[in-house]
Residue frames relative to the residue before (quaternion, step in Angstrom):
aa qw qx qy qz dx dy dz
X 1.0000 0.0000 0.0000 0.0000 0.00 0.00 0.00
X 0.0625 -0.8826 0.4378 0.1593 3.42 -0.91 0.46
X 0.7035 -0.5714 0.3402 0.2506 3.08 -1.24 1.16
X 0.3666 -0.7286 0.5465 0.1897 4.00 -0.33 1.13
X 0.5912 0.6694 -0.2719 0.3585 3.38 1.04 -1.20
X 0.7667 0.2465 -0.2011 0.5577 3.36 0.52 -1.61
X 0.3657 0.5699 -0.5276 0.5130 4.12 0.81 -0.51
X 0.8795 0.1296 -0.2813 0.3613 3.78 -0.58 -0.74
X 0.3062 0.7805 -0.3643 0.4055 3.62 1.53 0.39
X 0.6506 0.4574 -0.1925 0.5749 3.32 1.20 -1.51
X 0.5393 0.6645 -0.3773 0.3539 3.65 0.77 -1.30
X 0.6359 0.6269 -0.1577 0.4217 2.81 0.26 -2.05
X 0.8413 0.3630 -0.0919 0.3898 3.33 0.26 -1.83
X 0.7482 0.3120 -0.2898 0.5088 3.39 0.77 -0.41
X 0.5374 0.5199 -0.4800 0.4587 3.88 1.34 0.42
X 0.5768 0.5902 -0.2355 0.5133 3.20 1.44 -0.43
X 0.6216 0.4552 -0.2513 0.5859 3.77 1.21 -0.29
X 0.6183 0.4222 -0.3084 0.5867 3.82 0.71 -0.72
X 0.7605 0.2949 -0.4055 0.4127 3.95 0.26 -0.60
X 0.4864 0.6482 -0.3696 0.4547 3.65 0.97 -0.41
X 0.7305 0.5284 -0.2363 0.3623 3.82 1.02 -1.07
X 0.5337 0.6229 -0.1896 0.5395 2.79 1.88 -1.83
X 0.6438 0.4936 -0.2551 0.5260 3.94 0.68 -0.87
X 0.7146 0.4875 -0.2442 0.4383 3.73 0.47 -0.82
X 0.7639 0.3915 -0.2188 0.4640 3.50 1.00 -1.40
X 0.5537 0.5837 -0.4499 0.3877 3.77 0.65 0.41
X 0.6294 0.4373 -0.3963 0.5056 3.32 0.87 -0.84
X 0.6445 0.6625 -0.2612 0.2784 3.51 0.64 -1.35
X 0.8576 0.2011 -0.2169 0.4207 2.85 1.55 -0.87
X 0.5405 0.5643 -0.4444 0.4381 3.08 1.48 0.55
X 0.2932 0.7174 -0.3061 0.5528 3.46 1.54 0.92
X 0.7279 0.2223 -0.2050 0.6154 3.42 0.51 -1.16
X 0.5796 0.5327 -0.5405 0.2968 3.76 0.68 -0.19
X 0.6634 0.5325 -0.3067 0.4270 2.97 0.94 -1.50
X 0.6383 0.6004 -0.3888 0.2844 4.02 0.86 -0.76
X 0.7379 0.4360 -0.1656 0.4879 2.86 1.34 -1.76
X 0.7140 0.5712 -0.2912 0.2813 3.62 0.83 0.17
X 0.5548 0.5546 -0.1795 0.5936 2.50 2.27 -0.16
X 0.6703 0.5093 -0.3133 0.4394 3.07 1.52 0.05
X 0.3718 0.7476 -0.2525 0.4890 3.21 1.90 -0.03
X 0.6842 0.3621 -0.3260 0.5426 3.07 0.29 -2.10
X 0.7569 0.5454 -0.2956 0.2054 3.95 0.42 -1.03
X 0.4024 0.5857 -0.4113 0.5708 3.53 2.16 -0.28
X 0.7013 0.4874 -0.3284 0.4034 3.86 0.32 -1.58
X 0.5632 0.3352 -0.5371 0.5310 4.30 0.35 -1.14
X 0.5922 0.5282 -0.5409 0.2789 4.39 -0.14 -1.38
X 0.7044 0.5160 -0.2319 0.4287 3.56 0.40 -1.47
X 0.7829 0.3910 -0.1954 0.4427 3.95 0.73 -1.02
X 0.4720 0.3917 -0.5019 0.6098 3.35 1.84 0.31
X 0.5378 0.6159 -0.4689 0.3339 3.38 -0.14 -1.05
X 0.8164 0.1267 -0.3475 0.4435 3.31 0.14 -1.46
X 0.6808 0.5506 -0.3981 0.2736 3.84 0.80 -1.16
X 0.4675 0.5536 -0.5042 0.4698 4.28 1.08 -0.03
X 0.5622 0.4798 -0.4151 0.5305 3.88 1.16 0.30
X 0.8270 -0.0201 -0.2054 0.5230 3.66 0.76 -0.15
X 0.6898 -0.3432 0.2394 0.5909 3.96 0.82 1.34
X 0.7452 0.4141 -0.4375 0.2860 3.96 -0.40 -0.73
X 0.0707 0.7637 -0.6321 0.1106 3.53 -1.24 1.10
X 0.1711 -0.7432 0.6469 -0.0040 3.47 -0.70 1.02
X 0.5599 -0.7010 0.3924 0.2030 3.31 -0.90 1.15
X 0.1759 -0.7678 0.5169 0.3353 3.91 -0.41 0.23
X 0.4590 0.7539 -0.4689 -0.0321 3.57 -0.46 0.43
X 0.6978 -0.2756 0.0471 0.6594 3.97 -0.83 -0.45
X 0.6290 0.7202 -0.2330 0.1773 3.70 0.38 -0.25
X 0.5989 0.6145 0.0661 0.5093 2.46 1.78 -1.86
X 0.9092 0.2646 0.0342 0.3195 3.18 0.27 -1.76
X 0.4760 0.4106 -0.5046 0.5918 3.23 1.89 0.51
X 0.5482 0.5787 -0.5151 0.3149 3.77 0.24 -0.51
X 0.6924 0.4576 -0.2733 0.4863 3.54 1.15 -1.54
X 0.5924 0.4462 -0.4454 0.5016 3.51 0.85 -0.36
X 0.6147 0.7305 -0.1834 0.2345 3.46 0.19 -1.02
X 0.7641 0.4493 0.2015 0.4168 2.70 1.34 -1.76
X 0.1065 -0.8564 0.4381 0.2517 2.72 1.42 -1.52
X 0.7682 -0.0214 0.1593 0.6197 3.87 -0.75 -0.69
X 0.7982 0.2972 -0.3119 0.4210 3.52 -0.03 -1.15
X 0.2367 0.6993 -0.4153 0.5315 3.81 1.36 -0.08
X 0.8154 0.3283 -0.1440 0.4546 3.35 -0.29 -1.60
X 0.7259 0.5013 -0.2852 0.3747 3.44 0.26 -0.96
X 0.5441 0.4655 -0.3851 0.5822 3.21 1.13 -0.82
X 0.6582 0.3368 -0.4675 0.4846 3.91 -0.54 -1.11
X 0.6529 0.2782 -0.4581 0.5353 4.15 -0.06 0.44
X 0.6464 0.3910 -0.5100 0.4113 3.01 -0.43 -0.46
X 0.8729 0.1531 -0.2253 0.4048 3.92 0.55 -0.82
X 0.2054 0.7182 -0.5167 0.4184 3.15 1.53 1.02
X 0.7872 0.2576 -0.0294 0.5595 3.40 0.71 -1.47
X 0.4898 0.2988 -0.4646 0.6745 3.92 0.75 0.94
X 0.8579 0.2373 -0.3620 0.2768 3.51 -0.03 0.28
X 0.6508 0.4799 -0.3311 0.4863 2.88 1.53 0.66
């Protein structure tokens, strides 16, 4: 015979494990977004030195920079020139 009690015990417990996950896996994955997008913006400044150290123009890569360019994408980049050269 089985025991209703401990049957809804598991229930309980294992609705209680799926909403805990459902809670966990958002941040997590708005984490790798933010990681893997910052590694982007930081591939694109590599590539726009690379080519601009061919005619003087370098943009720094740091925590600041290279999410925006990730972030952003092209217009990202374009901005960090545009206030590359207004801020110098």
């Amino acid at each position: 015979m089985v025991d209703y009690n401990i049957l809804l015990a598991y229930a309980v417990g294992l609705l209680l494990l799926y909403l805990a996950a459902r809670l966990l896996y958002l941040p997590i994955k708005l984490v790798a977004i933010l990681i893997y997008n910052g590694l982007l913006g930081g591939v694109m400044l590599w590539l726009l030195n690379l080519v601009g150290g061919y005619v003087g123009f370098h943009i720094p890569i740091n925590v600041i920079t290279a999410p925006l360019a990730g972030f952003l994408g092209l217009p990202g980049i374009l901005l960090l020139i545009i206030l590359q050269y207004f801020w110098l």
